[in-house]
LOLO-92711 format. One record per residue (C-alpha): y negated, x, z negated; residue in one letter. Coordinates in steps of 0.02 Angstrom, whole numbers, always signed. Layout:
<torvexs>
<torvex py="Y" px="X" pz="Z" residu="a"/>
...
</torvexs>
This chain:
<torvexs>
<torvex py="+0" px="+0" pz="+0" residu="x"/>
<torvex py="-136" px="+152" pz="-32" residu="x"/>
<torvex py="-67" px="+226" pz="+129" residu="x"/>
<torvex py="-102" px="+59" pz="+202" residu="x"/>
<torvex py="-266" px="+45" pz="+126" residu="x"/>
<torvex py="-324" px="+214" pz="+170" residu="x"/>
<torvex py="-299" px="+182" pz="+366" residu="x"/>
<torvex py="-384" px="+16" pz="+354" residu="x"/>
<torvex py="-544" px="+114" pz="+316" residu="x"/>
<torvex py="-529" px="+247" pz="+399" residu="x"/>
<torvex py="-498" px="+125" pz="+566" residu="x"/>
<torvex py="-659" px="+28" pz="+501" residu="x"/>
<torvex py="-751" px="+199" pz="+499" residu="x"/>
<torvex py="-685" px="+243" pz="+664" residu="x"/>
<torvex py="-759" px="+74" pz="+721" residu="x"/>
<torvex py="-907" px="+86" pz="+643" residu="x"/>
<torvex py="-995" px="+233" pz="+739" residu="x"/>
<torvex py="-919" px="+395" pz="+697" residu="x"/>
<torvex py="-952" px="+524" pz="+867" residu="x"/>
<torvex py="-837" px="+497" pz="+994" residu="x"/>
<torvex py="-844" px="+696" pz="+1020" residu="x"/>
<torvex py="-720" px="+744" pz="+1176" residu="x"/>
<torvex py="-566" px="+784" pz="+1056" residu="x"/>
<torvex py="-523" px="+943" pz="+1124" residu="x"/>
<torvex py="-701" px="+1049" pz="+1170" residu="x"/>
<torvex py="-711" px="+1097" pz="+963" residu="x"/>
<torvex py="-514" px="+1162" pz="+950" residu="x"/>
<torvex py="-520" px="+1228" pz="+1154" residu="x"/>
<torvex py="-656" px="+1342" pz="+1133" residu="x"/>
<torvex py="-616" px="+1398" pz="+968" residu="x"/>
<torvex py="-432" px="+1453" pz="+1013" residu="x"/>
<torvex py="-519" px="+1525" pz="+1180" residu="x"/>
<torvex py="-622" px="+1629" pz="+1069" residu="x"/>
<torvex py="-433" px="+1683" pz="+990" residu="x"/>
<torvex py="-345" px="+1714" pz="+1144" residu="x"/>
<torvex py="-500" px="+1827" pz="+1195" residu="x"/>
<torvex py="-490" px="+1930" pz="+1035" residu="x"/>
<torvex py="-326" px="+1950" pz="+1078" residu="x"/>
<torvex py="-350" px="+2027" pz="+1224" residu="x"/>
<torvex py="-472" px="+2130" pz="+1151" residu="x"/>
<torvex py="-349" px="+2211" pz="+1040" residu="x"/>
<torvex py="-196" px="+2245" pz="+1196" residu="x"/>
<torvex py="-360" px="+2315" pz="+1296" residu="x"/>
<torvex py="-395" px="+2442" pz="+1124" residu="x"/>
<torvex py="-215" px="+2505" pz="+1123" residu="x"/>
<torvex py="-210" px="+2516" pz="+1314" residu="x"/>
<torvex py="-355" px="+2615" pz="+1325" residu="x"/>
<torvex py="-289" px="+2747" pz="+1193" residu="x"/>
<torvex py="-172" px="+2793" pz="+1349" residu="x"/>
<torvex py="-289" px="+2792" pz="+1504" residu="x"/>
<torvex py="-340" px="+2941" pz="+1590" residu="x"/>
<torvex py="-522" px="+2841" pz="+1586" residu="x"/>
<torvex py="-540" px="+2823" pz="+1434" residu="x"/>
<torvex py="-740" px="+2795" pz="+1430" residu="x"/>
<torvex py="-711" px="+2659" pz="+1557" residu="x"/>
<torvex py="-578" px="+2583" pz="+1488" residu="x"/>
<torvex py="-666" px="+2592" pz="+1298" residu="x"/>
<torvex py="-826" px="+2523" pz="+1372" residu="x"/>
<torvex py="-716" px="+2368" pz="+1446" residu="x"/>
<torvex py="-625" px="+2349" pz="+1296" residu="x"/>
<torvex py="-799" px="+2351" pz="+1175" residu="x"/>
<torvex py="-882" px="+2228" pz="+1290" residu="x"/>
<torvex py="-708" px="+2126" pz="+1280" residu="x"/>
<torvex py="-713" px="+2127" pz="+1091" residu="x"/>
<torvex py="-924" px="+2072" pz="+1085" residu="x"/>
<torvex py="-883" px="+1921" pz="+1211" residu="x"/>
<torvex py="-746" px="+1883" pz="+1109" residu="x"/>
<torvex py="-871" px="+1877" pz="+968" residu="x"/>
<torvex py="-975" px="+1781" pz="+1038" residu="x"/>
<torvex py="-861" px="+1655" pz="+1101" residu="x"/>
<torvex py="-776" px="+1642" pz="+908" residu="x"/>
<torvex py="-963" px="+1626" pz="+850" residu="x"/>
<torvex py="-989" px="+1480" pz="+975" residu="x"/>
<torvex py="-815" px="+1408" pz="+918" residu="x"/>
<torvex py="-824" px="+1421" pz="+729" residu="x"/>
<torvex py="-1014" px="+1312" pz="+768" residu="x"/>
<torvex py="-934" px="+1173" pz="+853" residu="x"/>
<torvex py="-761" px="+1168" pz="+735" residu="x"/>
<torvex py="-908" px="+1150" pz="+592" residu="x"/>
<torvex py="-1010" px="+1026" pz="+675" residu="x"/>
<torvex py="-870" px="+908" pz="+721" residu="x"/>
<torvex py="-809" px="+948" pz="+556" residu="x"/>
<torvex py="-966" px="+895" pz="+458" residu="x"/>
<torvex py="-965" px="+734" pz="+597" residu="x"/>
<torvex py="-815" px="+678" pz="+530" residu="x"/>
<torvex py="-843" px="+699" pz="+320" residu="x"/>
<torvex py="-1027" px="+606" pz="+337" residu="x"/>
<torvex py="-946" px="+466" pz="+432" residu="x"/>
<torvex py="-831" px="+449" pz="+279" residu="x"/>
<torvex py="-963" px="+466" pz="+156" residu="x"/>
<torvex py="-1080" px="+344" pz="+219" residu="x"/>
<torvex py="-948" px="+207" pz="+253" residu="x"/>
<torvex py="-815" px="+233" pz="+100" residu="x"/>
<torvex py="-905" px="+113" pz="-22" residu="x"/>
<torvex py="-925" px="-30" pz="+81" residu="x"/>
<torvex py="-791" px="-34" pz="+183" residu="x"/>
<torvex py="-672" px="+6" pz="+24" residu="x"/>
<torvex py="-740" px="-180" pz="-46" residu="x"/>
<torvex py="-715" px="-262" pz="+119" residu="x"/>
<torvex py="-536" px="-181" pz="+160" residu="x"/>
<torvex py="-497" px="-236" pz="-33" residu="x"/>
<torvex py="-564" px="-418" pz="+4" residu="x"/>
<torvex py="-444" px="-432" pz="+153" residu="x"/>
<torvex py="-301" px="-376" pz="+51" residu="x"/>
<torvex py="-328" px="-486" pz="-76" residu="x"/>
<torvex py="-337" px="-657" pz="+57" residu="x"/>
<torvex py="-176" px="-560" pz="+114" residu="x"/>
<torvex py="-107" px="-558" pz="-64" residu="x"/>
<torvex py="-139" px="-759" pz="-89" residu="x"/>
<torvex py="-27" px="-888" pz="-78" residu="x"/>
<torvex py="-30" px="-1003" pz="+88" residu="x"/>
<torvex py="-128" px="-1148" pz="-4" residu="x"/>
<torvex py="-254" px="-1063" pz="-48" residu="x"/>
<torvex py="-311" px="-1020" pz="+133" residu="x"/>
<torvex py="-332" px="-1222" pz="+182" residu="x"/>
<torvex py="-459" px="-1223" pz="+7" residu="x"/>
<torvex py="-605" px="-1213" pz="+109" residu="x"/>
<torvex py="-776" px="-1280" pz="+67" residu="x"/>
<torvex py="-804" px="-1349" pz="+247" residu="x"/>
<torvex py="-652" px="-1441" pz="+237" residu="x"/>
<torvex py="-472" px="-1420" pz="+363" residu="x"/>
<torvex py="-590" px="-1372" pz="+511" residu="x"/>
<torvex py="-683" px="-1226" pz="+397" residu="x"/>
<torvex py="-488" px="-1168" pz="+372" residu="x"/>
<torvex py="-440" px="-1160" pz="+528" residu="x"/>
<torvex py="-602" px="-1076" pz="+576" residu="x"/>
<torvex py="-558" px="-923" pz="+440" residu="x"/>
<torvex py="-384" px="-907" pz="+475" residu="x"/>
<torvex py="-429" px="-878" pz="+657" residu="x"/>
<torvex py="-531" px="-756" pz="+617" residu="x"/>
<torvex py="-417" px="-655" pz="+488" residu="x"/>
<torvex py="-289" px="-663" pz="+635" residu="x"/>
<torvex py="-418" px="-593" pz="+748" residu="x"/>
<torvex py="-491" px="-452" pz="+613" residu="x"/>
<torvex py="-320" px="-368" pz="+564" residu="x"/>
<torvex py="-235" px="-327" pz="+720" residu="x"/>
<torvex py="-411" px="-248" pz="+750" residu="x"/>
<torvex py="-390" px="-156" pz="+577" residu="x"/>
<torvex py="-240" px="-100" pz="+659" residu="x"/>
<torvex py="-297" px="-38" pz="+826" residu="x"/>
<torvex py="-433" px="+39" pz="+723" residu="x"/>
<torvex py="-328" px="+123" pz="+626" residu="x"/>
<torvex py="-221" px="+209" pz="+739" residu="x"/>
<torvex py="-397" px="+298" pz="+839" residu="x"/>
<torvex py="-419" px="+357" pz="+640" residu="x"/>
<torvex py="-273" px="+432" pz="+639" residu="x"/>
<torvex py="-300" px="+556" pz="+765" residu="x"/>
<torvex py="-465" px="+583" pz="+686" residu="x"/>
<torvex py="-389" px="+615" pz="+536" residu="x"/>
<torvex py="-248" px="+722" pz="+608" residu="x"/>
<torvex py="-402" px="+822" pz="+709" residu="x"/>
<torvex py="-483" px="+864" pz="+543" residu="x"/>
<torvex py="-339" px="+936" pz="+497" residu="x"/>
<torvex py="-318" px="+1052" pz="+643" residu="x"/>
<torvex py="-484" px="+1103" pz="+617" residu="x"/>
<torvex py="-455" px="+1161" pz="+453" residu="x"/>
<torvex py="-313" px="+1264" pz="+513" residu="x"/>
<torvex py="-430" px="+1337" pz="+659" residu="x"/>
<torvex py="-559" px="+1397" pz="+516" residu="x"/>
<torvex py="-422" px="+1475" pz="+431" residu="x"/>
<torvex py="-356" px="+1553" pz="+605" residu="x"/>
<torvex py="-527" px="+1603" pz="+627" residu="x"/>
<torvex py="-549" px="+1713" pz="+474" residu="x"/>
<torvex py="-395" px="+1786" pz="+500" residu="x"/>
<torvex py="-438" px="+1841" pz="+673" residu="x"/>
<torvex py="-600" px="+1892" pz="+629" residu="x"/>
<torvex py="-525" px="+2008" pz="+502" residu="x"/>
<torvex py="-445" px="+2098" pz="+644" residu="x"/>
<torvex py="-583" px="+2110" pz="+768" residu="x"/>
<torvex py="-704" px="+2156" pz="+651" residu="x"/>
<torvex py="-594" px="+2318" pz="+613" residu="x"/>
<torvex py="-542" px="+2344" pz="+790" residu="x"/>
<torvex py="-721" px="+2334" pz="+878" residu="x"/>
<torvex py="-773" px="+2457" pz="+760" residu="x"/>
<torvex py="-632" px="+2574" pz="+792" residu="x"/>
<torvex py="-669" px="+2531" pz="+979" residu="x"/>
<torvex py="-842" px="+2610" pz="+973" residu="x"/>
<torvex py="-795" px="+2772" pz="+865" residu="x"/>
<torvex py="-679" px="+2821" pz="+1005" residu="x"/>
<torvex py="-809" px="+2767" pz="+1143" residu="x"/>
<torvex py="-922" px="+2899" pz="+1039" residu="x"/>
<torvex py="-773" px="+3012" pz="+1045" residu="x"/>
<torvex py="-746" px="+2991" pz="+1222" residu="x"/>
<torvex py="-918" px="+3035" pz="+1293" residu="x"/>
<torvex py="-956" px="+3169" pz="+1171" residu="x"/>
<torvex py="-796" px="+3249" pz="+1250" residu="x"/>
<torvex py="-843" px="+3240" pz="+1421" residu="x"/>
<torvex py="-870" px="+3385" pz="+1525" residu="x"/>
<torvex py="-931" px="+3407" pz="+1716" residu="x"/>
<torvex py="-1048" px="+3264" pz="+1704" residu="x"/>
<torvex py="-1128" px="+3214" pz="+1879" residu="x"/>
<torvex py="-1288" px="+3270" pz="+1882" residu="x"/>
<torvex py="-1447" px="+3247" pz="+1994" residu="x"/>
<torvex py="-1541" px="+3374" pz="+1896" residu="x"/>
<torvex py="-1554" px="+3502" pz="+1754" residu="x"/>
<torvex py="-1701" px="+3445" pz="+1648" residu="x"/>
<torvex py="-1824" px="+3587" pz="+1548" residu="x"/>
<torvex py="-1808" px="+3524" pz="+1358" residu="x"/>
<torvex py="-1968" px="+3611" pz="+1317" residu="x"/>
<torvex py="-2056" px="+3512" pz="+1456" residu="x"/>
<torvex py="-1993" px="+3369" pz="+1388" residu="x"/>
<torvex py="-2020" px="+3404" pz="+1227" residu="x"/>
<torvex py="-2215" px="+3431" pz="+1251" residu="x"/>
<torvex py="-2229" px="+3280" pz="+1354" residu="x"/>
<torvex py="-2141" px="+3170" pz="+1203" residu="x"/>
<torvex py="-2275" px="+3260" pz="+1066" residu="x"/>
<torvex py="-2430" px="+3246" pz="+1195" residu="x"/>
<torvex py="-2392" px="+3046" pz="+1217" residu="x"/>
<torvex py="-2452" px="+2915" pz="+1130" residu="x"/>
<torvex py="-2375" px="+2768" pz="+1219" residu="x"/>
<torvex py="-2237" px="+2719" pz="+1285" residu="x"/>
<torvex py="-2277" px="+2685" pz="+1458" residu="x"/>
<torvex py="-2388" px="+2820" pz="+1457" residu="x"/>
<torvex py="-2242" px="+2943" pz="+1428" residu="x"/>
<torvex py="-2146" px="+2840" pz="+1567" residu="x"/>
<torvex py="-2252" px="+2858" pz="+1702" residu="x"/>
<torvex py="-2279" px="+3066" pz="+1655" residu="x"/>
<torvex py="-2100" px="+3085" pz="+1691" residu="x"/>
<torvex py="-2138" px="+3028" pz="+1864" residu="x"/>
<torvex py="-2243" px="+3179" pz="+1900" residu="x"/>
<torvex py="-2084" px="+3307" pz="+1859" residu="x"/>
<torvex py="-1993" px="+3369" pz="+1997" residu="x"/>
<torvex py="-1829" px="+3333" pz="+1988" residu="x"/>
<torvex py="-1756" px="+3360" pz="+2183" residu="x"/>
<torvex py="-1700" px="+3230" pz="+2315" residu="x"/>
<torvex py="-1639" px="+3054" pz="+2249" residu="x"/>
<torvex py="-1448" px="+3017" pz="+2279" residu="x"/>
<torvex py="-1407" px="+2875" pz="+2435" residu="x"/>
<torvex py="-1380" px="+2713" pz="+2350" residu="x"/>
<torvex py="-1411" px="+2539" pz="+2398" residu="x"/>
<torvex py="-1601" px="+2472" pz="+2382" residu="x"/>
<torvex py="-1633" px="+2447" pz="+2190" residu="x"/>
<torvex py="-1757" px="+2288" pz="+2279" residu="x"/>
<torvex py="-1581" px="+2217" pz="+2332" residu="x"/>
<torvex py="-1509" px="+2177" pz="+2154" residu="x"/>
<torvex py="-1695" px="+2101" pz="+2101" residu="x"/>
<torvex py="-1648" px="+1922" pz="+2003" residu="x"/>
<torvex py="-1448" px="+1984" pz="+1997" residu="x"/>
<torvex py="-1442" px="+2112" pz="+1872" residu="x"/>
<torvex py="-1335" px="+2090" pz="+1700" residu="x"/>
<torvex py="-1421" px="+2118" pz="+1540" residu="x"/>
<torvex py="-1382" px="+2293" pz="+1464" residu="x"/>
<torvex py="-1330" px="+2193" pz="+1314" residu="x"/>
<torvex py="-1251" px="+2032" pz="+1259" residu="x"/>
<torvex py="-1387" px="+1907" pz="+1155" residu="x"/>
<torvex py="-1513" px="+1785" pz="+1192" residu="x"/>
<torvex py="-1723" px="+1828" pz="+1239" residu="x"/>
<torvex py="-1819" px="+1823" pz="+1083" residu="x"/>
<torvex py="-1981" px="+1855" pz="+1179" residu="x"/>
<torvex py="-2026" px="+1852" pz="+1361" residu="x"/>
<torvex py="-2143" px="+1975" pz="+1450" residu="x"/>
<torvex py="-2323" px="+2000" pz="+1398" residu="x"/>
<torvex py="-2282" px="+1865" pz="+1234" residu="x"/>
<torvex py="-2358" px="+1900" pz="+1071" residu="x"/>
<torvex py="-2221" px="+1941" pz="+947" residu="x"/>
<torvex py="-2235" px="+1868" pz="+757" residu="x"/>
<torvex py="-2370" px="+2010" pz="+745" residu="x"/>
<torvex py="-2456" px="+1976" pz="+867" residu="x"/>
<torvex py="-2427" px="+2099" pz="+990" residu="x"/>
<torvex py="-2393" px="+2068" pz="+1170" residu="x"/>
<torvex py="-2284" px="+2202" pz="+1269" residu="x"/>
<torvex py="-2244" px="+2232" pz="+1455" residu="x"/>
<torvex py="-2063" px="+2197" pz="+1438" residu="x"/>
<torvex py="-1959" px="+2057" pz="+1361" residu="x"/>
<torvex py="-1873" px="+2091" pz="+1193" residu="x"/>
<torvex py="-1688" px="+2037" pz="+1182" residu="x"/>
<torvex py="-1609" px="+1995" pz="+1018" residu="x"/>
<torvex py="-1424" px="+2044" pz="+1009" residu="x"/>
<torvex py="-1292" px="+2080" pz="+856" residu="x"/>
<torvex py="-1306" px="+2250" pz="+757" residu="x"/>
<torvex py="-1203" px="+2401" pz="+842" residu="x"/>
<torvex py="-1195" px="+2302" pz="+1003" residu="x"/>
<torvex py="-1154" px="+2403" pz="+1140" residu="x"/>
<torvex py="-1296" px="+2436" pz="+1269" residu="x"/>
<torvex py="-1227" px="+2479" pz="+1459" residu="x"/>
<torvex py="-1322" px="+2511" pz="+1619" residu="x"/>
<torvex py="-1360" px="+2368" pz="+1721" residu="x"/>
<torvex py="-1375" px="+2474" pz="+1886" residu="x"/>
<torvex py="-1345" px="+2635" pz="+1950" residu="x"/>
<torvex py="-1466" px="+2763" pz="+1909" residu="x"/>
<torvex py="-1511" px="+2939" pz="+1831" residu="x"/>
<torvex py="-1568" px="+2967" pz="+1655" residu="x"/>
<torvex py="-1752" px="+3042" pz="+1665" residu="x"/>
<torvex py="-1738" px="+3021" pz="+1443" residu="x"/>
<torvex py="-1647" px="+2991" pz="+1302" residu="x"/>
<torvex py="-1698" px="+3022" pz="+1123" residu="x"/>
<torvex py="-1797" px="+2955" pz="+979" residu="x"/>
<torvex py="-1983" px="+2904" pz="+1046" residu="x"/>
<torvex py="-2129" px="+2827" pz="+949" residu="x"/>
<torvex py="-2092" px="+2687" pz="+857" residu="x"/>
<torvex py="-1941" px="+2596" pz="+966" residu="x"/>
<torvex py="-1811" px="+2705" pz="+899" residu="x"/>
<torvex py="-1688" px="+2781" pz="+1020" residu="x"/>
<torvex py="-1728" px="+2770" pz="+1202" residu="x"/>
<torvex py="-1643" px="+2767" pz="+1360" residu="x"/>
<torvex py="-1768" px="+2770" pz="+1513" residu="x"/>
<torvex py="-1658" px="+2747" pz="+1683" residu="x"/>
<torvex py="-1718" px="+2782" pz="+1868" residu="x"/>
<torvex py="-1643" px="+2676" pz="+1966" residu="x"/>
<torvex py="-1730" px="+2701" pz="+2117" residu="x"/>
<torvex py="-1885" px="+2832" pz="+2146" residu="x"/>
<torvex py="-2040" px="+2751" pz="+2077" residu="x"/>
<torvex py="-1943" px="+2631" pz="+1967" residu="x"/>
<torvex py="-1924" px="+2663" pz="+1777" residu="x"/>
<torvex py="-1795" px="+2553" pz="+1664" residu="x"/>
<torvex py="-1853" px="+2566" pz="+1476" residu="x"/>
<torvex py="-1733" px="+2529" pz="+1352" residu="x"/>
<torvex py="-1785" px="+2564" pz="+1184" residu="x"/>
<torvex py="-1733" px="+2507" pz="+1007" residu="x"/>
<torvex py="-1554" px="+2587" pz="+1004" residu="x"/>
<torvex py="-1463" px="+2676" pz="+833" residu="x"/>
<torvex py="-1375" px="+2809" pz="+963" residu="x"/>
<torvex py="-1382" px="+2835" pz="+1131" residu="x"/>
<torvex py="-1263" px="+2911" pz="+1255" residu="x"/>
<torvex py="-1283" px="+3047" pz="+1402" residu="x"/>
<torvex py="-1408" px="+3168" pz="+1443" residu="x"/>
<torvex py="-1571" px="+3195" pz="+1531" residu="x"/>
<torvex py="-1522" px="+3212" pz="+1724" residu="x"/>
<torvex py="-1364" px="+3143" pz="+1714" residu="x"/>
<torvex py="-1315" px="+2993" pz="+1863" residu="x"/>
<torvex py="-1237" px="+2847" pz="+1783" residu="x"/>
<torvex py="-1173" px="+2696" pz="+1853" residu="x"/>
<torvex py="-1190" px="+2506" pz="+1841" residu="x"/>
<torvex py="-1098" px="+2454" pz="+1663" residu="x"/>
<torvex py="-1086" px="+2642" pz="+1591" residu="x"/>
<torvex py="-1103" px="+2648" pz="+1431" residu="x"/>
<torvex py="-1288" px="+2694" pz="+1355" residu="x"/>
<torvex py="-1297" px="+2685" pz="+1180" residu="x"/>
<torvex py="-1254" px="+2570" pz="+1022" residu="x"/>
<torvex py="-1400" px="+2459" pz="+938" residu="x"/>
<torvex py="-1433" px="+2512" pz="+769" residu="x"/>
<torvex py="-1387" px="+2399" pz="+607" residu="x"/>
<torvex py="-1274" px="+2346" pz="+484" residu="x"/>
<torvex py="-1109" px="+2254" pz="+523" residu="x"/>
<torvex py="-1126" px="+2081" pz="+439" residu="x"/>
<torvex py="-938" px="+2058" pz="+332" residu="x"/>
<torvex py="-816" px="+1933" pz="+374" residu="x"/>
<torvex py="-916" px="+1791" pz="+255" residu="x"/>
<torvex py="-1071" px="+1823" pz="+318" residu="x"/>
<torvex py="-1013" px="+1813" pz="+496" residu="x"/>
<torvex py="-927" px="+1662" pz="+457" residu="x"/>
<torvex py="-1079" px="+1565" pz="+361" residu="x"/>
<torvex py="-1193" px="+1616" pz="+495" residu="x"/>
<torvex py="-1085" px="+1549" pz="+641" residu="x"/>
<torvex py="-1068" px="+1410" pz="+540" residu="x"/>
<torvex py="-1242" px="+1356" pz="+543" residu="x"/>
<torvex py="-1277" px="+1430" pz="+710" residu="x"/>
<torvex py="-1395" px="+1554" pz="+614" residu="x"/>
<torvex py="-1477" px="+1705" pz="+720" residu="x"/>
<torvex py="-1414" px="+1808" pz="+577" residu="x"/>
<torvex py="-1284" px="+1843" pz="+695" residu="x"/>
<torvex py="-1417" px="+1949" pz="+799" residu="x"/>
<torvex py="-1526" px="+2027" pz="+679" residu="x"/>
<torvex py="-1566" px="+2195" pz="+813" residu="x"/>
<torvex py="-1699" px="+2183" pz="+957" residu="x"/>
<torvex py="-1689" px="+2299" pz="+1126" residu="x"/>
<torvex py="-1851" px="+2308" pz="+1229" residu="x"/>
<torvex py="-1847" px="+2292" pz="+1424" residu="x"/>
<torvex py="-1962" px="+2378" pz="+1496" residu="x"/>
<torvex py="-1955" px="+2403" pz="+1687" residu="x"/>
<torvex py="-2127" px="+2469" pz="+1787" residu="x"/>
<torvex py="-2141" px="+2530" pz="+1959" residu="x"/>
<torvex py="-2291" px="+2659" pz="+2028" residu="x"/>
<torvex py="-2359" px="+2654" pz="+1861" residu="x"/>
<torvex py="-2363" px="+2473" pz="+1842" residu="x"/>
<torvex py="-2250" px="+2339" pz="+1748" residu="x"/>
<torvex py="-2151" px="+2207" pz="+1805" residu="x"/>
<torvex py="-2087" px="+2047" pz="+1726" residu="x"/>
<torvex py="-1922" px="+2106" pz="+1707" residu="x"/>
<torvex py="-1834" px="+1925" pz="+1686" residu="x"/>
<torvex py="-1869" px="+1903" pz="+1875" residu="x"/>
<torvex py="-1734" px="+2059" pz="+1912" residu="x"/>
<torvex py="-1631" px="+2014" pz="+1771" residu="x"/>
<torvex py="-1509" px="+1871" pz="+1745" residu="x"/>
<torvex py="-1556" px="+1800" pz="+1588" residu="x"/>
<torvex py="-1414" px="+1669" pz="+1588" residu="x"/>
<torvex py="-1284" px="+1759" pz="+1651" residu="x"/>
<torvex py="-1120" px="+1798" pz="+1554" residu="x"/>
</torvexs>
């Protein structure tokens, strides 16, 4: 009878406006995120045996971050349909417990008593027809609340999946960029377009006191012919942003400071992994001003890439890289297992507490870099 009693109102609730969410987009995307994480890890072990291993290290970061992301987006929706489901119940349970109880109890009476109506035989008729009517709907009703019920359930077991898998990526994407660190600092014969004079450098980085100032100087070193490539003018609106993470604030907008810049600065997560979004040589790397680590790219002559903000950077002054080689890691702190759980939760941007600056100028002047980028692209 309380098993009975129990579906009643939960069919009522079901009836009586809970979100008719698409049953499967909260647990798809979340076991998605899983499957992806698994990957991640085969790509980790696989890449301890290629004869790549940058490349394959790279891949197998940028595997682990999407899979991070994608768990992020999953754990959100598992919470929101979640939360969906308990405030229907709250905000229904009292009254619908008193009318559920009321129909039990006409249920419970004896056969007489249901022809005792105040309007007479007619008035009886008229309210048996319409307990006929209500309970097989109770019923109907019911079973939809069953699968609700049985999809809170699952969800719960998808949270509990999720920390679990988190546990292991967490640990693996982090052992992922130690031996991507490993792997580039034990490189040797680098392709190079040019062998760069440190001091010359060195004055122009102590003589500057901007950043695009020190940019444009580097134009006026000679560093020999510029390799064949396709036109850099080719890619404009088609290039992938060095980093995963979402624009925080687009070219030439004030920041919460105040202060506009010629570039477009991209939130992403701490110790994200930064990669080149085109092929080009390095004309710096190093610590500059005040935007931490830098990575300026040429990509084409009289174009300059800025990307500054980074905790390390990879490769060295001179050296050609290509599209998606690995530049540098973003600085920051790895948020624990809790914290990346409470954040995704509430689809906080604690998630992506680290900013990289865009830069990208050409002949001395700058361009809105979100019309040669792909802003929306995966």
């Amino acid at each position: 009878m309380k098993l009975y009693r129990h579906l009643l109102i939960a069919g009522l609730i079901a009836c009586l406006g809970l979100p008719a969410l698409g049953q499967s987009d909260p647990i798809t995307t979340a076991r998605r995120a899983s499957q992806m994480l698994v990957k991640a890890s085969n790509a980790l072990d696989q890449a301890r045996k290629s004869t790549d291993r940058v490349s394959a290290l790279t891949k197998t970061v940028r595997a682990y971050e999407e899979g991070l992301t994608a768990m992020r987006e999953g754990i959100r929706v598992v919470s929101i349909r979640e939360r969906a489901i308990r405030l229907s119940f709250e905000e229904e349970l009292d009254r619908l417990s008193r009318l559920v109880g009321a129909l039990q109890t006409i249920g419970r009476s004896p056969a007489p008593l249901w022809t005792m109506h105040p309007s007479g035989p007619l008035g009886a008729a008229r309210s048996a027809l319409i307990i006929s009517d209500v309970t097989p709907a109770l019923a109907r009703d019911a079973a939809v609340l069953r699968a609700q019920l049985e999809e809170l359930s699952i969800l719960r077991v998808l949270q509990e999946e999720a920390a679990a898998s988190l546990t292991q990526a967490l640990s693996g994407v982090q052992q992922a960029r130690a031996d991507l660190s490993k792997a580039i600092a034990d490189r040797t014969d680098l392709p190079r377009r040019f062998i760069s004079d440190t001091e010359q450098i060195s004055a122009l980085v102590q003589n500057s006191d901007t950043l695009s100032g020190f940019a444009d100087s580097l134009l006026t070193l000679e560093t020999g012919a510029m390799p064949a490539r396709e036109s850099f003018q080719k890619v404009k609106g088609k290039l992938r942003m060095p980093t995963e993470g979402r624009l925080l604030h687009a070219f030439n907008e004030p920041d919460a400071a105040g202060i506009a810049r010629p570039g477009l600065l991209w939130a992403t997560s701490a110790q994200s992994l930064v990669m080149a979004p085109w092929t080009a040589t390095i004309r710096y790397a190093g610590p500059l001003l005040s935007y931490g680590n830098v990575i300026i790219l040429e990509p084409e002559s009289g174009f300059l890439l800025i990307l500054g903000g980074m905790g390390q950077t990879f490769g060295e002054i001179g050296e050609l890289v290509e599209e998606g080689a690995p530049l540098g890691l973003m600085s920051g702190t790895l948020q624990d297992i809790d914290a990346f759980l409470m954040n995704a939760a509430k689809g906080s941007s604690g998630n992506r507490q680290e900013s990289l600056y865009i830069e990208l100028r050409q002949d001395g002047e700058a361009l809105d870099p979100s019309s040669w980028f792909d802003l929306n692209r995966d």
